[in-house]
Each structure stands twice: as structure tokens, then as C-alpha cells.
C-alpha positions in Angstrom: 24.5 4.3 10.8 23.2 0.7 11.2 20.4 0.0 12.6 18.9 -2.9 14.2 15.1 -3.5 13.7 12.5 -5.8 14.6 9.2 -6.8 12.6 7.0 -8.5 15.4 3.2 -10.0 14.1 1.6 -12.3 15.7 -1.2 -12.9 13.1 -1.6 -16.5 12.9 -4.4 -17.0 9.7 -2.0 -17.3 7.0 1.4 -20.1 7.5 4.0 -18.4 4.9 7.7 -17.8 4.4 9.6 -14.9 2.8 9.0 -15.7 -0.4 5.3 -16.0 -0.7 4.5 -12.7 -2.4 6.2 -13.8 -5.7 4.8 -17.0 -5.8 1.3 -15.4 -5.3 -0.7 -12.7 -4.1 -0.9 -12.2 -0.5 -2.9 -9.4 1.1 -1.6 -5.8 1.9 -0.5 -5.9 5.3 1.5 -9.0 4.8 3.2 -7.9 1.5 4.0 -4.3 3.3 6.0 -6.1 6.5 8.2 -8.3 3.7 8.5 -5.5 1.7 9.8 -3.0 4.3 11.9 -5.3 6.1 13.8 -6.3 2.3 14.0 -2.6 2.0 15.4 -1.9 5.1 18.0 -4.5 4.8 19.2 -3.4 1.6 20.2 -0.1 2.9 22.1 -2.2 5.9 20.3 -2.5 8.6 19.6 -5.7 10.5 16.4 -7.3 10.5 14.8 -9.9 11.8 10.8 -10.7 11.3 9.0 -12.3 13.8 5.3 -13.7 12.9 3.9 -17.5 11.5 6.8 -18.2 9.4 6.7 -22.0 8.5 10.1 -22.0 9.7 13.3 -19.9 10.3 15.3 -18.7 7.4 16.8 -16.1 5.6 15.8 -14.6 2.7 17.0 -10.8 0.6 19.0 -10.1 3.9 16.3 -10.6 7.0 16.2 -13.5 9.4 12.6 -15.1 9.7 11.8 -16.6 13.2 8.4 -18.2 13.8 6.5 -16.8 16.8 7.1 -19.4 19.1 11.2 -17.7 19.0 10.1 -14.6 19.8 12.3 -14.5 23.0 15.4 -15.3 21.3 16.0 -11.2 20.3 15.6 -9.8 23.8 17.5 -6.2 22.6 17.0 -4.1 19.2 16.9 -0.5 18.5 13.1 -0.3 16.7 10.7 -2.8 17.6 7.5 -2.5 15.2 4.4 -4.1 16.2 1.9 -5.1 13.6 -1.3 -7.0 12.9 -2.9 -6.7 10.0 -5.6 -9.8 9.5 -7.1 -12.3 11.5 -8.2 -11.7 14.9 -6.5 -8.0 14.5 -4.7 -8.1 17.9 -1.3 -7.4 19.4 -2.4 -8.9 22.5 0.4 -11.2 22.5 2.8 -8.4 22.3 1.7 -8.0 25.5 4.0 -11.0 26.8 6.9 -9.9 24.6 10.4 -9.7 26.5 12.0 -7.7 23.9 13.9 -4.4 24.9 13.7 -1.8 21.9 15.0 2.0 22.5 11.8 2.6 20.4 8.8 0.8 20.2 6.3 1.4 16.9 3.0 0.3 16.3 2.3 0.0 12.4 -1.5 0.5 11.6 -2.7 -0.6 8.0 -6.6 -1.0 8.6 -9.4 1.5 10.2 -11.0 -1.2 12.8 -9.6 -1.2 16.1 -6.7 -3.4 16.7 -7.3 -5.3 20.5 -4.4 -5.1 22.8 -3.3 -1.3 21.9 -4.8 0.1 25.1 -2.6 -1.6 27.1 0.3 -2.1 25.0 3.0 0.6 25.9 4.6 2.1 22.6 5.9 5.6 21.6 4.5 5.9 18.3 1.7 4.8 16.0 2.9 4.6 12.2 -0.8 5.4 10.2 -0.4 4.0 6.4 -2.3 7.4 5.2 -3.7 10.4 6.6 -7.3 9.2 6.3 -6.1 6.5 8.8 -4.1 9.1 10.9 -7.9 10.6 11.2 -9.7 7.6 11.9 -7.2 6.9 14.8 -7.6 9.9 16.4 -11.6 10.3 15.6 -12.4 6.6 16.7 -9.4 5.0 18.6 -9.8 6.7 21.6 -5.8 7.7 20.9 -6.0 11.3 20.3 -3.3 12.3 22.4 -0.8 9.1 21.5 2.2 10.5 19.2 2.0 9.3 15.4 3.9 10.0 12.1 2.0 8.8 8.6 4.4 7.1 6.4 2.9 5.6 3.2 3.8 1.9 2.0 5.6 1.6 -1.2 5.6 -0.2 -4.1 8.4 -2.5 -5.8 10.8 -1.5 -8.3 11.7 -4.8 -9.9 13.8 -6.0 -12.8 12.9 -5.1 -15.8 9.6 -3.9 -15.3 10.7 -0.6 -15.1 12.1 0.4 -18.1 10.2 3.9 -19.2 9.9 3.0 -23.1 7.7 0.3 -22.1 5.2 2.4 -20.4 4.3 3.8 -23.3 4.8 1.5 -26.4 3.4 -2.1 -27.0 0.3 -0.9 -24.6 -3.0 -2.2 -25.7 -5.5 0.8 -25.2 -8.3 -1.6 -24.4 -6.7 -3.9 -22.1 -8.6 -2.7 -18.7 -7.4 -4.5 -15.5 -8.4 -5.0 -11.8 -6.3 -6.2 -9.2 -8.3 -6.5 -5.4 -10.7 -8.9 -3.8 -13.4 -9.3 -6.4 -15.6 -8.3 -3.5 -14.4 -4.6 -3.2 -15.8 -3.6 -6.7 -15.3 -6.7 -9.4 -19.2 -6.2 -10.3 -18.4 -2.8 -10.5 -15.6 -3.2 -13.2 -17.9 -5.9 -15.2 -20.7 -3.1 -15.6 -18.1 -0.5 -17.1 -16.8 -3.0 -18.9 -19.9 -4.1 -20.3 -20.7 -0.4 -21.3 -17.5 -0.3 -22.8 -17.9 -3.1 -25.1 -21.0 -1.9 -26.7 -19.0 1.1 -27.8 -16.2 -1.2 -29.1 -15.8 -5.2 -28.4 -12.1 -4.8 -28.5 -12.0 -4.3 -24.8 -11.0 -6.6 -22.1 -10.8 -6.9 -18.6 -8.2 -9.0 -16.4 -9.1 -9.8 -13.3 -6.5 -10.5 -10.4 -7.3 -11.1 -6.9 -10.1 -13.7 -4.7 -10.3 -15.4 -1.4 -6.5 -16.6 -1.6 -5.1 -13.1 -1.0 -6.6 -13.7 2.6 -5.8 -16.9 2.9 -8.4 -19.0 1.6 -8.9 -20.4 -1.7 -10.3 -18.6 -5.3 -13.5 -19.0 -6.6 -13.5 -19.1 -10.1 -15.5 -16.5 -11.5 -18.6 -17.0 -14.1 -18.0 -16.3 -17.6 -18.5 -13.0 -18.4 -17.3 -11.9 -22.2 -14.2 -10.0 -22.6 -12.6 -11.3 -19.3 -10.2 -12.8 -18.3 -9.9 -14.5 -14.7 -6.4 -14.8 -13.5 -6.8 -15.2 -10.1 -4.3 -14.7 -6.7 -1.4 -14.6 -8.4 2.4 -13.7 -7.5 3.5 -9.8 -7.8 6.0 -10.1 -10.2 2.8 -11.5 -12.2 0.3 -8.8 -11.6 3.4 -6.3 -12.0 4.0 -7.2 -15.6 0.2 -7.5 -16.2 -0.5 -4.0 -15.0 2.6 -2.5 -17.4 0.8 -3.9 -20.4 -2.7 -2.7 -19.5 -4.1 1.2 -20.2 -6.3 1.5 -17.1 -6.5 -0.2 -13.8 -10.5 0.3 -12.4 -10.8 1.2 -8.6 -14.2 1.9 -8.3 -15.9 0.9 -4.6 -17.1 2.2 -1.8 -14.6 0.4 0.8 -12.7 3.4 2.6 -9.1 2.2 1.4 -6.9 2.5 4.0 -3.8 3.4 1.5 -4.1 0.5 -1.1 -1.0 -0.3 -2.6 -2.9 -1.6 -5.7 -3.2 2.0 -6.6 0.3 3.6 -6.6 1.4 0.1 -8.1 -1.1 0.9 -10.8 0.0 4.1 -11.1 4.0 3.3 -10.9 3.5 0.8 -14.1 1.5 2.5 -16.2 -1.9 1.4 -15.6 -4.3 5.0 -15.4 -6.2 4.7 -11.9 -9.9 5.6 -12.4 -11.4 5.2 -8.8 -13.6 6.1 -5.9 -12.8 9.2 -3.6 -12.7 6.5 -0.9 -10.2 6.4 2.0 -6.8 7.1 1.4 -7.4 7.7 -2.7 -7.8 11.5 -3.1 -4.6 11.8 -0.6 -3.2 10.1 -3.8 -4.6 10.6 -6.9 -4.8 14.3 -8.1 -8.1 14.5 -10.5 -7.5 15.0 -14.0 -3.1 15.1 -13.3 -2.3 11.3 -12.2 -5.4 9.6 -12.7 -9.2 9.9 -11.6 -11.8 10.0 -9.5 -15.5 9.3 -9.9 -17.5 10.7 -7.1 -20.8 8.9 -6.0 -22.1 5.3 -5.6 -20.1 3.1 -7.9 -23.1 0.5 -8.6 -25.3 3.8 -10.0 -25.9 4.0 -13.2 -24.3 7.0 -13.3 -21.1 6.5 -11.5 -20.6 3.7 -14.4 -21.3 5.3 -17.5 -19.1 8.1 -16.1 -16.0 6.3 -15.7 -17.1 4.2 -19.1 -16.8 7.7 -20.7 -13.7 8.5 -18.6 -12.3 5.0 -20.2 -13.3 5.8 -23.5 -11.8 9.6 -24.1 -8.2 7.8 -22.6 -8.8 5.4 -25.8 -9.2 8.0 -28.1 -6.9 10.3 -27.1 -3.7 8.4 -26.0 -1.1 11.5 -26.1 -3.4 12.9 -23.5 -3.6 9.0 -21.4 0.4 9.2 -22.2 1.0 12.4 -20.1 -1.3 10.9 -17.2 0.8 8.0 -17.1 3.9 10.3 -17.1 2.3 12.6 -14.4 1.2 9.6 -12.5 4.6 7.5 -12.3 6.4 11.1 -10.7 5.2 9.2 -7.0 8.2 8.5 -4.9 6.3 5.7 -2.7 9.0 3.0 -4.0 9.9 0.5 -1.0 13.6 1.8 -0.8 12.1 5.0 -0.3 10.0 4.5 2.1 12.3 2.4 4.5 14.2 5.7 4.2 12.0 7.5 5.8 11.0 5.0 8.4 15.3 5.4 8.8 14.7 9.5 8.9 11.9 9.5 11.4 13.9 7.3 14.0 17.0 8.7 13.3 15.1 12.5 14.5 13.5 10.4 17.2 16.5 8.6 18.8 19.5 10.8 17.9 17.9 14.4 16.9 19.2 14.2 13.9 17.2 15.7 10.3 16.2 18.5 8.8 13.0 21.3 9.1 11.8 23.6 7.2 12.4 26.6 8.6 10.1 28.9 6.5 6.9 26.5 6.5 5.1 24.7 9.3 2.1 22.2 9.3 -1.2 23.9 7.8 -3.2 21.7 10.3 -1.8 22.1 13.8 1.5 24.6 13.0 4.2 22.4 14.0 7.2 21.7 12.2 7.6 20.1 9.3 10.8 17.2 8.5 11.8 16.8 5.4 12.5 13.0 5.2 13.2 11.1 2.3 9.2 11.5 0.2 8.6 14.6 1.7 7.9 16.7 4.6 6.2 15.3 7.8 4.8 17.4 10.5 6.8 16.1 14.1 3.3 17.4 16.1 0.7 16.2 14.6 2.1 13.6 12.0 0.5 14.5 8.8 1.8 13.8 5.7 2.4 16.5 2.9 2.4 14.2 -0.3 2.9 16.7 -2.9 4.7 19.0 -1.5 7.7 17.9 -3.6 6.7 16.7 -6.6 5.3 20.1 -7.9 
């Protein structure tokens, strides 16, 4: 069945069109919406964004309106309200004349979005369990229905290809891909450590102010790295399938971070903070790793140096992690699927439940959709429950 879909974000502090993400690096919750909406137009459905597009257009399927069109759909089947930077509001959603069978709001961030008190909607969409929590801990919306569904990462061209994940990879090529503020010193002080054991490693260092909107500072020297910058995702993609470990060390609570399963996707071992959404993701020891305690000790760093340095030295074993690690089915395709399987049991009671398992938090029933099974009561996610 077709369906037809509307994106609706009225965050107004970056101007972009469809095709910013490959030119260069754009934050999460703006990468997710053109992500999704690609996806969901591959597998034929209509879809039409509306948010601060520089002007309308059509690009990989989906129409692009600017906000100040936003009356021109007045009818769709899903409407999916998001903010995710700026003022963090869907006040103006508020004014919206758009008719929608059923009407999602798409959460990416723990802090409160304005507006959602009095915004009427049938469902929140949660990027992640940990956020599923924090809604219903801190949001005042315990009772409001919700279904976690991850965001994915990209499957493009040629970047794929399995024999590359594990041959022409330099084992000392380190790389970190978020806003140097979430952990960049972090990553220099294991790198540092590092080097003293062995001056062949290097760090690569993607992300800065441009990712939300403003401009990059460039970073002082610092020996054995290399500054790259915002750059596009095909970029950062490519970079990530060439290096042996991507460093995710911080104390932000993550909210999902796609930097993570797109490290893990391409190749790049995932050593990182027990923060947020990360031990939803990363199994210890399986699929990557996780460093418990403050990542600017002195311990926290020499532990992950030593973490680091073992992967060197024993790359069969970093080989299998890598292997273990790209089994996640988050791709975009995937994930617009299940966005598909959740509305489709929504609107038409169609899909499928387990009939001998139900939710181990709240005992309701579990739907399998396309990455796994979801439980229809409470809305937690099961990640693993088909991969092992």
C-alpha cells in the first residue's frame, strides 16, 4: 500500500535544501528527517517535507516546501511533527491546517520540546529507549502513547562492499566524528597515550560549530591529527571505513547518536561512554565497548588507550568485532519500514505478534516489525532480540 506522509519542522536556525547532508555535515535531527523521508519514498510512498527549505524542490523522490507553504497539503495519511534544534518548539504546529488520519511527534533530544502540551497528536516516536524514559520520567507525558523506533544509517554506493571492511585498514588510524565539544579533548588524551606506545597512530577529527549551523573553528595543532572539519556524509562515510576505531568517550547522555551505528556499520570499532542511548546499542566486549566512569580521569583514558592498543595487536580478534558489530539492521530502508509496520498496525490492524512472548517491562504484546519486535503498550524497543 501507498502511503502518503508528511515531514512538518518548523526549525528556522539552519536555511538548507535536500541535498545538504552530502555536501557537509549537518546535525542529527536534520540528517534523520532527509534520511527517512528518502527512505520512505523509495519504498513508494509520497512525501513531502515541510521546514526552512531555501526553496521548493524535489530531490530522491520527496517534494520540499518552505514553511511559509505549509497550507498547501491540507490532507495526508501520517503527519510527523519534529523539531530538533533551535528554539526546540512545535509551537507553530499549533496553527497547522493539515488533516492527517495520524498525527506523530518524532523526538530526537531529552530537553522538553515547547508547544507539545498543547499540541494534539496520537503518538510520540522516542529515537531510543533512554529517551522513551526521559519522556515519561520528565515530560510530564506518562500516560501519552509512544513506540521507539531507532534512526538508521546510510547504505551508500560502494562503501559497502564487505572485503573492504577488513583489508587495506590502517590499525592505527583512530577517528572521531561529533562536535569537538562532546569529548574531542577526550580523544586527544587517548591519543596522546597512544602515541607514546607507538607514534604510528593518528587521529581524524570530523565535526565543529558548522554541524549546527555556525562556522568551524580550526583546531590547534596537536601531533598525530588531523582536522577535517564539517564535512559531507559520503565524506566521513569513506573516512570511517578506512579507520580501526571510532572514540566515543563523553559524558553527554546521547540520545541515540547516529555517529555510533554508522561507526559501527563501516567498520570503525566503537569504544565509548555508557551514556544515553549507547549500552542500548553496543554489547561490551561483542560489537564494540564501553568504558565506564568520567572520561577526563586518568583512568577512564589509559583504559580505553589499553582497549585501543590490544585491538592493534590482535586484529583477528578487532576483525570479529567488526563482523559482530556490522550484524545491526538500523539501515534507513529499514527503518522507514518499520515506521510503514507501526502505522500500518495503527490505521488498518494489520501485523504480526508474538504470540508466545510479551514485553518484559509492562507485559503487553510485542510486534514484530521490520528490526525487531516492539511492545504496542508501553513502546519499548527489543534490539537484539533478532540478531542472536
Amino acid at each position: 500500500m501507498t502511503w502518503d506522509v508528511v515531514i512538518y519542522c518548523p526549525d528556522t536556525h539552519i536555511l538548507y535544501d535536500a541535498t545538504l547532508p552530502d555536501q557537509r555535515g549537518v546535525g542529527g535531527g536534520l540528517m534523520a528527517r532527509l534520511r527517512l523521508a528518502q527512505a520512505l519514498a523509495r519504498g513508494g510512498h509520497r512525501v513531502t517535507v515541510i521546514a526552512n527549505v531555501s526553496r521548493p524542490h524535489v530531490h530522491a523522490g520527496v517534494t520540499y516546501l518552505p514553511l511559509d507553504q505549509a497550507d498547501r497539503r491540507r490532507t495526508t495519511d501520517v503527519l510527523i511533527l519534529v523539531s530538533s534544534g533551535g528554539a526546540l518548539s512545535l509551537e507553530p504546529a499549533l496553527e497547522l491546517s493539515i488533516q492527517a488520519s495520524l498525527r506523530k511527534v518524532w523526538v530526537h533530544g531529552f530537553a522538553p520540546i515547547r508547544g507539545l502540551d498543547r499540541l494534539p497528536f496520537d503518538f510520540i516516536i522516542p529515537c531510543s529507549n533512554f529517551i522513551l524514559d526521559v519522556i515519561r520520567r520528565e515530560w510530564g507525558l506518562a500516560e501519552r502513547p509512544a513506540f521507539v523506533i531507532y534512526n538508521g544509517f546510510p547504505k551508500l554506493p560502494g562503501l559497502s562492499r564487505i572485503r573492504s571492511l577488513f583489508h587495506r585498514r590502517d590499525p592505527f588510524r583512530l577517528i572521531y566524528t561529533s562536535h569537538p565539544s562532546k569529548g574531542l579533548e577526550t580523544a586527544l588524551a587517548v591519543l596522546d597515550r597512544l602515541r607514546a606506545r607507538d607514534p604510528r597512530y593518528h587521529l581524524y577529527v570530523f565535526g565543529g560549530d558548522a554541524l549546527y549551523g555556525g562556522r568551524d573553528t580550526p583546531l590547534p595543532r596537536h601531533p598525530g591529527v588531523t582536522y577535517m572539519g564539517t564535512r559531507g556524509q559520503p565524506q566521513v562515510l569513506r573516512a570511517l571505513q578506512r579507520s580501526a576505531v571510532a572514540i566515543l568517550l563523553q559524558d553527554r547522555p546521547e540520545p541515540f547518536g547516529m555517529v555510533l551505528t554508522e561507526a559501527m556499520y563501516y567498520g570503525a570499532i566503537p569504544v565509548a561512554s555508557p551514556v544515553g542511548a549507547y549500552p542500548e546499542i553496543i554489547r561490551h566486549g561483542w560489537n564494540g565497548f564501553l568504558i565506564s566512569g568520567d572520561h577526563r580521569s586518568e583512568e577512564v583514558r589509559s583504559e580505553a588507550a589499553e582497549c585501543i592498543h590490544r585491538l592493534t595487536q590482535q586484529p583477528d580478534w578487532a576483525d570479529t568485532i567488526r563482523r559482530n558489530a556490522r550484524q545491526i539492521p538500523w539501515d534507513w530502508d529499514t527503518q522507514a519500514r518499520v515506521w510503514v509496520d507501526h502505522w500500518t498496525w495503527v490505521l488498518r490492524g494489520e501485523g504480526h505478534c508474538l504470540e508466545a512472548r510479551a514485553c518484559t517491562v509492562c507485559g503487553g504484546r510485542l510486534l514484530q516489525t521490520a528490526d525487531g519486535p516492539h511492545c504496542v503498550s508501553c513502546g519499548r524497543y527489543f534490539p537484539y532480540e533478532t540478531l542472536t
